[in-house]
N, C-alpha and C positions, 0 to 999 in steps of 0.2 A: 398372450395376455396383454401385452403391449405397456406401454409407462400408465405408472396408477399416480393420477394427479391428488395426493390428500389433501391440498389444498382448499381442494372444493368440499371439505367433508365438514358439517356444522360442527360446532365443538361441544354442543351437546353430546355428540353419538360420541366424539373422543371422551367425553369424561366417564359415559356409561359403559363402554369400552375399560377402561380404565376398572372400573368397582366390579366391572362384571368379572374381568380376568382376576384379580382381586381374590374375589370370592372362590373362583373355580380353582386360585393355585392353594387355596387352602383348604379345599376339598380334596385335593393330590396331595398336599403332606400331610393331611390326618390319616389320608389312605397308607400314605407311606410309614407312617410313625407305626399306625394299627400293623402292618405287614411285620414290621419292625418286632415289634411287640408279640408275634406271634399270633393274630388275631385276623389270620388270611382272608376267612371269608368276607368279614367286613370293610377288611383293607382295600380289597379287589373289587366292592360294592363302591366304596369311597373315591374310588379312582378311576372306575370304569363312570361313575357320574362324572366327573369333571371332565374326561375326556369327552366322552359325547357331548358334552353340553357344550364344550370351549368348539369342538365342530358344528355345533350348529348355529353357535353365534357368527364364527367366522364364514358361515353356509350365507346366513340372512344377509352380515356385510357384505359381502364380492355380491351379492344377488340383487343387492335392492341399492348399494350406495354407490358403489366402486364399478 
């Protein structure tokens, strides 16, 4: 993969970066609370969206920026 220069990255994308992960780490502790809670299948609903979703953000970064 070789050195990733973020220097070149508008700081637009870092601050949507930023709100996105955001949003996706608290799609994983709602999941985790629910799990918590006893309330698995929503938990693992909760969590399994933020994992995928935080992989496809970081898909599009490395693909189109980096």
């Amino acid at each position: 993969m070789g050195n990733v220069d973020f220097a070149s990255l508008p700081w637009d994308l870092f601050w949507v970066g930023i709100s996105y992960f955001l949003v996706t780490g608290s799609f994983f502790c709602i999941g985790f609370m629910r799990l918590v809670s006893q309330r698995v299948k929503s938990g693992i609903v909760c969590m399994a969206i933020a994992v995928i979703s935080g992989g496809l953000f970081l898909r599009y970064l490395f693909t189109h920026h980096i």
